[in-house]
LOZANU-21870 format. One record per residue (C-alpha): residue in three letters; x negated, y negated, z negated. Coordinates in steps of 0.2 Angstrom, whole numbers, padded with zeros to 4 digits, always signed. Layout:
BEGIN
AlaXYZ
...
END
This chain:
BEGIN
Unk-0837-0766-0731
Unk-0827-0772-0718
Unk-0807-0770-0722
Unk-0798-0780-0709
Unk-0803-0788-0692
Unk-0799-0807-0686
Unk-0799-0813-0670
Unk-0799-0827-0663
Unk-0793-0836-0644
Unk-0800-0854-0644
Unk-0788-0865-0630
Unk-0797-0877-0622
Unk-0782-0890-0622
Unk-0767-0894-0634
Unk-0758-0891-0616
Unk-0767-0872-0616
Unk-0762-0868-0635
Unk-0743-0871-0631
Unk-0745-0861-0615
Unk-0755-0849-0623
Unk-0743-0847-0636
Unk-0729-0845-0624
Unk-0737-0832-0614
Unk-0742-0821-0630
Unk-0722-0820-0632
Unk-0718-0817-0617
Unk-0729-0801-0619
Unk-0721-0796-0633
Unk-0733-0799-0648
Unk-0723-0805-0663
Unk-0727-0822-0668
Unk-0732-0824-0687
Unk-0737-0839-0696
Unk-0741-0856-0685
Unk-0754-0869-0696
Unk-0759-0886-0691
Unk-0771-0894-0702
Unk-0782-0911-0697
Unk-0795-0899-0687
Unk-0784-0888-0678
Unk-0768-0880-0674
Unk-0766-0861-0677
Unk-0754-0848-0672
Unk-0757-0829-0680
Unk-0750-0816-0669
Unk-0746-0798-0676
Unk-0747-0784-0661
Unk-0741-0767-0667
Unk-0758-0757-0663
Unk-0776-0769-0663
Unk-0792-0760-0653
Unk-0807-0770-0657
Unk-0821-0765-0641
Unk-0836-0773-0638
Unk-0840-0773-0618
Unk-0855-0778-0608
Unk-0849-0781-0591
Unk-0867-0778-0582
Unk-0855-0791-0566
Unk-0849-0807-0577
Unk-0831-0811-0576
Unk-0827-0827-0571
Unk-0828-0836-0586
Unk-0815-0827-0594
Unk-0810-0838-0611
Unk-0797-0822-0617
Unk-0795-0802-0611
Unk-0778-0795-0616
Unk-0772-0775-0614
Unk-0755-0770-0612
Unk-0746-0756-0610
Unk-0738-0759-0594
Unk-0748-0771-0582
Unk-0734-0770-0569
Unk-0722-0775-0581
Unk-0730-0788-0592
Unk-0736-0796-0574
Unk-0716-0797-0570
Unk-0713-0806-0585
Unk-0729-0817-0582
Unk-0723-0823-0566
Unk-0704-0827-0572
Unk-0712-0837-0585
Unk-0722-0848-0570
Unk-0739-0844-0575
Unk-0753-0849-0564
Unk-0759-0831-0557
Unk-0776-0833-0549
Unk-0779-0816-0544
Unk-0773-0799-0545
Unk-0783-0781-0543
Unk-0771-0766-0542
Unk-0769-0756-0529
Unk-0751-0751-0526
Unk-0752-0732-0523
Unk-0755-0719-0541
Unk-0773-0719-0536
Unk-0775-0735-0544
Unk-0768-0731-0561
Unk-0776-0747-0571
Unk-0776-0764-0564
Unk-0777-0783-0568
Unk-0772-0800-0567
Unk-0778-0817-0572
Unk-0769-0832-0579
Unk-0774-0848-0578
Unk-0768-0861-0592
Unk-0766-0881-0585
Unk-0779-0884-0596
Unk-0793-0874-0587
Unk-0791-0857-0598
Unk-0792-0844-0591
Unk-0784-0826-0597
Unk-0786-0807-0589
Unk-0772-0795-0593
Unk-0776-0777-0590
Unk-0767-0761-0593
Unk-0761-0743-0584
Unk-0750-0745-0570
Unk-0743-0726-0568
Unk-0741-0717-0587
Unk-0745-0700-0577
Unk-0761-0704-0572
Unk-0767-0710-0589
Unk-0776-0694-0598
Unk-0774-0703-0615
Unk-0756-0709-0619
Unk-0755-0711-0638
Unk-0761-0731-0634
Unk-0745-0733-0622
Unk-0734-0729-0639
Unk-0722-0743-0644
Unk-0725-0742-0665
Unk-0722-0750-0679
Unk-0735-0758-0693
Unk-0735-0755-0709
Unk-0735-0773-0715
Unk-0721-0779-0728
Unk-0724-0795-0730
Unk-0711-0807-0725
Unk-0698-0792-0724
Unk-0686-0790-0733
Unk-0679-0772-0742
Unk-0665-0765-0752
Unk-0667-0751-0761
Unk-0652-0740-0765
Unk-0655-0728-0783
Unk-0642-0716-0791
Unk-0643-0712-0808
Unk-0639-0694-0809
Unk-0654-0684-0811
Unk-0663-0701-0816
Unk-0679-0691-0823
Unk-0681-0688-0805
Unk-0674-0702-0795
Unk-0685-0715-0808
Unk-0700-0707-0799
Unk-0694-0710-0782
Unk-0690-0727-0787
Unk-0708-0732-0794
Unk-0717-0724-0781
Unk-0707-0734-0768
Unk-0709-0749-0776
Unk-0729-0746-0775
Unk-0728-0742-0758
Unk-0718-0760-0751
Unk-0732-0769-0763
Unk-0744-0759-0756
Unk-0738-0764-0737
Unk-0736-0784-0743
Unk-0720-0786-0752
Unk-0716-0797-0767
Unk-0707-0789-0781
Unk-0693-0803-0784
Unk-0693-0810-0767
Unk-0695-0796-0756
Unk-0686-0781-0764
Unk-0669-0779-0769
Unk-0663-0764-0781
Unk-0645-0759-0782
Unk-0639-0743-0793
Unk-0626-0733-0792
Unk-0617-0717-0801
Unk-0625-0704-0790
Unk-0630-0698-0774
Unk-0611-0700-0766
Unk-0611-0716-0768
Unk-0625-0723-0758
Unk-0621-0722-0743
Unk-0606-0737-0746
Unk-0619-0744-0756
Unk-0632-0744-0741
Unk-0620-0751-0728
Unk-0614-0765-0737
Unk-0629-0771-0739
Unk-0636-0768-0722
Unk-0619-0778-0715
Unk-0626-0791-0725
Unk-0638-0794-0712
Unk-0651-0801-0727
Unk-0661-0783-0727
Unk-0675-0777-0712
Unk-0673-0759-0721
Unk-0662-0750-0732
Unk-0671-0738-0744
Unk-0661-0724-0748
Unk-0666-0713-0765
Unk-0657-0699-0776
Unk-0660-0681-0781
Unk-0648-0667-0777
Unk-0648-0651-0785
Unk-0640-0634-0782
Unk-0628-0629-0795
Unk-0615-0611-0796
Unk-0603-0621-0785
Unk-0600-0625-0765
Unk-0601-0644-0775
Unk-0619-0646-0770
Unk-0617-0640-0750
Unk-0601-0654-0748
Unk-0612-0668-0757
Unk-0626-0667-0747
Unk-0617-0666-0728
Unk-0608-0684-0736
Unk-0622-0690-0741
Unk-0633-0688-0726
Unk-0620-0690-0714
Unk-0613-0705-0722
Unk-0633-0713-0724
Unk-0636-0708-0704
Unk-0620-0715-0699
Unk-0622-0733-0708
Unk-0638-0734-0701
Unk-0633-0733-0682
Unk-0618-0741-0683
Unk-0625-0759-0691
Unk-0643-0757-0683
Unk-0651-0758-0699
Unk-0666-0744-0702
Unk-0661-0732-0718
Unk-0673-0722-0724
Unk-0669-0706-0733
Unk-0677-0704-0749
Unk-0662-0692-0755
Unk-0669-0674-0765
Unk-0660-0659-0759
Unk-0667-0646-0769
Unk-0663-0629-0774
Unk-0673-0630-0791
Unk-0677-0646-0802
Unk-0696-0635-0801
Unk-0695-0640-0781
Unk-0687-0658-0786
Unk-0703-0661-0798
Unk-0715-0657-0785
Unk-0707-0668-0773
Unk-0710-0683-0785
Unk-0727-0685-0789
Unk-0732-0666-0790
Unk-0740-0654-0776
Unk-0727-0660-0762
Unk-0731-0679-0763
Unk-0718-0691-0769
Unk-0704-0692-0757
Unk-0699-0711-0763
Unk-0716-0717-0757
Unk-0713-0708-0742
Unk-0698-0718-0738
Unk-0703-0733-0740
Unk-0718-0734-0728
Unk-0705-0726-0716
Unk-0694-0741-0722
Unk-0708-0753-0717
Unk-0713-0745-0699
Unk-0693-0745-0695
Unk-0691-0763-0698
Unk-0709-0767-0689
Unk-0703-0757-0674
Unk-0684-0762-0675
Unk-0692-0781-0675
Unk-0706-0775-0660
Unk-0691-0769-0648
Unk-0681-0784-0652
Unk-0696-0795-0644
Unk-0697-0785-0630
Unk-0680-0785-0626
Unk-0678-0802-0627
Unk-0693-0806-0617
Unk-0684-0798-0603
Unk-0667-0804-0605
Unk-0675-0822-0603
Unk-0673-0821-0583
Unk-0664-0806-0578
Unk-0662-0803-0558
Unk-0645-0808-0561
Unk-0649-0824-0567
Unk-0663-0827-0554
Unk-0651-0824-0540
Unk-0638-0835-0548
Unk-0652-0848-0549
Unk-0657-0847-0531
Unk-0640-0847-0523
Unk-0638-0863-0534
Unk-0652-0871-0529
Unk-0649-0866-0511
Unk-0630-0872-0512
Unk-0638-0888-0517
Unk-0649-0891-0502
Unk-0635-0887-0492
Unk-0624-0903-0500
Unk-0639-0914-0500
Unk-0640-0910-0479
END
């Protein structure tokens, strides 16, 4: 049985693997690990969503060596052409009539790569391949998981079941994953934001159990609590996820850890791991764009224009 799918671009220069390489970024896949051995020279690249299609084109391309779909064709063709890619030719019409075009890029080496993708979101009938998402792939991340004490019966449940969830995704226990305990539920938000200022985490992972007692104790704990999680998460950047009980009952808070309703600490942790996936994801495409802003470009042209002007 089949449980995971490779493939495979072959360059036809050491020229074409670097360009190749450089145009990948540029689209916004995230770079994993790059190998060089006395055969070959390897870079593995980890896009959010893989579709695996098998096509007979009844008209040949012309000799295409690669086929890549993105989300955005007019976009990814923008940042192609700032990058100074060779761009052979180009099929898109420019009216919503044409909602899925292409382009082809040709490395110095001779390969040769078609991009193809939508052009205007409201003409494609079927969006959900447009979405920006995060993997579920730990590996190389690193997490932080926050525990309280009080109600440990239940919180020790969250905590295992998280734990399986990060190895589950990739994470090494002992490298990977970081445990910090503290008195009770109150306390994990400073917990949590100290460690995300830290900067060392992808993902904080937050877990207690609450439960409601005769007083107004419980109502004012759980607006701290979740405030004070939410807040360290937006103001440092860093993804939390809330793994926190708020229950009425300790019947609801059993079957909130293993029981009937699932277990709420494995729950956050694959939320843990998709933040960080996107959180990394948006950073790439962000900085593929801020490469050559307009700005820049225009600065760069007036430079090189004040230049010519000296040299007359």
């Amino acid at each position: 049985m089949i449980k995971w799918v490779q493939v495979d671009a072959l360059a036809k220069s050491s020229e074409d693997f670097e360009a190749l390489v450089k145009l990948l970024e540029s689209l916004g896949l995230r770079k994993g690990p790059v190998g060089e051995n006395d055969i070959s020279r390897s870079a593995t690249f980890l896009p959010a969503r893989l579709h695996l299609d098998v096509i007979y084109r009844k008209k040949p391309w012309d000799d295409v060596d690669l086929m890549l779909m993105v989300s955005d064709l007019d976009t990814a063709l923008e940042l192609v052409k700032r990058q100074g890619f060779d761009i052979v030719k180009q099929r898109s019409g420019p009216g919503p009539e044409h909602p899925i075009g292409n382009f082809r890029v040709k490395l110095p080496g001779g390969t040769l790569v078609i991009v193809r993708g939508p052009r205007v979101v409201n003409n494609v009938t079927d969006t959900d391949h447009l979405a920006l998402e995060g993997d579920l792939l730990a590996a190389e991340k690193h997490f932080a998981i926050v525990v309280s004490r009080f109600n440990s019966f239940i919180v020790e449940r969250l905590l295992a079941a998280a734990m399986d969830a990060l190895v589950r995704c990739g994470a090494k226990l002992g490298e990977d994953v970081e445990i910090v305990r503290v008195p009770g539920a109150f306390e994990i938000p400073l917990a949590a934001r100290k460690l995300a200022e830290t900067k060392k985490y992808d993902a904080i992972i937050c877990l207690g159990c609450l439960l409601r007692g005769d007083t107004a104790h419980y109502d004012v704990i759980v607006n701290e609590v979740t405030r004070g999680i939410g807040q360290s998460a937006q103001e440092t950047g860093v993804p939390h996820a809330f793994g926190v009980l708020t229950c009425e009952t300790l019947e609801q808070a059993i079957d909130r850890a293993g029981l009937k309703m699932g277990n709420k600490g494995f729950e956050a942790a694959l939320a843990a791991v998709e933040m960080a996936s996107l959180k990394h994801a948006i950073g790439l495409q962000l900085s593929a764009v801020k490469k050559e802003s307009p700005r820049s470009a225009r600065n760069k042209s007036k430079a090189k224009g004040s230049k010519t002007k000296r040299r007359k």
